[in-house]
N, C-alpha and C positions, 0 to 999 in steps of 0.2 A: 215777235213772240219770244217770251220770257222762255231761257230752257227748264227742263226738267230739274225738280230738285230732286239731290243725290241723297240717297240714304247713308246714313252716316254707317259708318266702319263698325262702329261699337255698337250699333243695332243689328247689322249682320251677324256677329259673332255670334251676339246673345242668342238670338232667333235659331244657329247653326246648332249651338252647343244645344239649345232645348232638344233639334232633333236628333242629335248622337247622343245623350242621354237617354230617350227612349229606346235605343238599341243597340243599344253597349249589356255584351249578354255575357256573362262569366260562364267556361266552360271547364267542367269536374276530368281530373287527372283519370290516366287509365288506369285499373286494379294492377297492384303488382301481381307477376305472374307467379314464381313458384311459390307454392303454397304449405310447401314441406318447411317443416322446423329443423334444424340442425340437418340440415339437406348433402351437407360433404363432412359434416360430424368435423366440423374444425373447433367445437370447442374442446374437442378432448376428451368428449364423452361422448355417453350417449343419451344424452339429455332430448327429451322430446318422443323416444321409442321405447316400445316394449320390445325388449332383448334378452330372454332369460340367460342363451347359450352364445353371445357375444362380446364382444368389448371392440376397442380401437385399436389399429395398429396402425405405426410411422412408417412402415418395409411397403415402397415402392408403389402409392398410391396416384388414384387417377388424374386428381390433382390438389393441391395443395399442400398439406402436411399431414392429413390423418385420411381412413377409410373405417369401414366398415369389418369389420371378421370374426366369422362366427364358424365354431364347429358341430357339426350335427355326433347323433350316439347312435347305437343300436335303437333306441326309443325317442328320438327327439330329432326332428328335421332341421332345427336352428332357426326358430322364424323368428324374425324382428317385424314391428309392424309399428304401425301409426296411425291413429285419428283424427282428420281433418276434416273443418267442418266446408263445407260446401254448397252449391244452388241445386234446384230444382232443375229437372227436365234441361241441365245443361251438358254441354261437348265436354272434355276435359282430355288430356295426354298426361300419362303418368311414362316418366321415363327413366332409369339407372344405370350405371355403369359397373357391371358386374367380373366377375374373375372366378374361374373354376370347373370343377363339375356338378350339371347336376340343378342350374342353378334357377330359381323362378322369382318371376315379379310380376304381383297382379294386385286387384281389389277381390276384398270380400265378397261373393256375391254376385260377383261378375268375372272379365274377363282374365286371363292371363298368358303368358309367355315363358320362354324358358330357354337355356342354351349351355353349354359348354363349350367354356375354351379356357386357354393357360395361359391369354393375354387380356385385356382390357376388352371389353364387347358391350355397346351400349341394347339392351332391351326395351322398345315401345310399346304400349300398350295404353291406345284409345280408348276410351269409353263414354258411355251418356247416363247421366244418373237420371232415377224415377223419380215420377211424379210428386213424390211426399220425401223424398231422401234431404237431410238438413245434413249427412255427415259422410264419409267413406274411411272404411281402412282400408290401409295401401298396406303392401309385403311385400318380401324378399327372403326367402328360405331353400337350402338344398335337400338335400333326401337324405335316410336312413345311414348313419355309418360312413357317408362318404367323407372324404378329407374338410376341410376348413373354407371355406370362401371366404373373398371380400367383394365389397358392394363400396359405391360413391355416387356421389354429385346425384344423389336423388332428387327427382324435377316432377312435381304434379301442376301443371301448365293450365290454369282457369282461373274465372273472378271468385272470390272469395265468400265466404259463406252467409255474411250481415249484408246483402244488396243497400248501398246509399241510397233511400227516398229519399231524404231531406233536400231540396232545392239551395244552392249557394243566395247570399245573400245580396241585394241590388247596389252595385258599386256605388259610392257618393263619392262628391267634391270635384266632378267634373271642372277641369278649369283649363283655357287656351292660352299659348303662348302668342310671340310677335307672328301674327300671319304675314306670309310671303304673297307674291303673284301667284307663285304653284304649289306652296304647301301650309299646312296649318299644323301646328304639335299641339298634341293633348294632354291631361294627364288627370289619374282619378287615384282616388283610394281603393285598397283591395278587396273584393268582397270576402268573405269568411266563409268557409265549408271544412267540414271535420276531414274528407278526404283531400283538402287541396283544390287548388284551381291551377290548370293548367294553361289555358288562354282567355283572352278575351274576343269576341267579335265585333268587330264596330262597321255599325252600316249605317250607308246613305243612299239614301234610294235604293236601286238595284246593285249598290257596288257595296262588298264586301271585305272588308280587310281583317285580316288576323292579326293579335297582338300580344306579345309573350306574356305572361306573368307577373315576370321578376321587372 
């Protein structure tokens, strides 16, 4: 009896690569987290907040090279604030690094906090936005006549307020290098997505392997 004829090498491959190109799945990067603009005011301004009764100062910040400091009046609490836009019905942590008396950080509309001290003190303040909410202002103000505060490193911790629907695009140009006994290298083109790809999946069968990016 005649043995079996072997399939040839190069028809394996083929046949392989047809099934990891079906499931070669491009996977979308995570939202960056803070979502505060000029978040520790390192450009030297206050680019990004409404601050009628504040400015920047270099004396001894939380970190970096600038903070936050504003003075309140007999008529004016010294609120700096900001517009961010944001999701629907989602978790969020707004958090700052505050200095003073007196001193408060909340949203709009929602919840707040507040403390005094004459060193560095980070204030948290969770919350969930409503059903129709596309935006939140966040704040940071002391009270009536008291001395000057500073504030830093402001952090509003969620995904971002344009949710990514658009699906990344189907990677092409699958192609295999020399197969070994125990391994095969692959390699494709990148698929395209306005937020980034951060992995790829590649599956055969029930096995699953991750694959960076870059």
């Amino acid at each position: 009896m005649n043995p079996p004829a072997h399939r040839p090498q190069a028809a394996v491959i083929i046949s392989l690569l047809a099934v990891l190109m079906a499931f070669l799945v491009p996977s979308s990067a995570s939202a960056a987290a803070n979502l505060v603009t000029n978040a520790g005011f390192e450009s030297g301004t206050l680019s990004g907040w409404n601050c009628p009764a504040g400015g920047v100062t270099t004396t001894a910040p939380h970190s970096g090279t600038y903070a936050l400091q504003a003075t309140p009046s007999g008529s004016d609490i010294a609120r700096c604030s900001q517009s961010i836009a944001v999701q629907p019905n989602t978790a969020y942590t707004l958090s700052a690094w505050v200095k003073g008396s007196n001193v408060y950080l909340g949203v709009d509309g929602g919840p707040s906090t507040w403390t005094t001290s004459s060193s560095w003190s980070q204030l948290t303040v969770p919350f969930t936005t409503g059903a129709s909410a596309t935006s939140v202002t966040i704040y940071v103000h002391s009270w009536y006549a008291l001395p000057a505060y500073q504030a830093d490193d402001v952090v509003l911790d969620g995904p971002g307020g344009t949710p990514d629907t658009t699906a990344p695009s189907t990677p092409g140009g699958l192609a295999v290098g020399s197969p070994t006994s125990n391994s095969l290298k692959l390699s494709w083109s990148a698929a395209s997505d306005a937020n980034g790809i951060d992995h790829y999946d590649v599956v055969r069968g029930r096995a699953r392997r991750r694959a960076s990016a870059t």
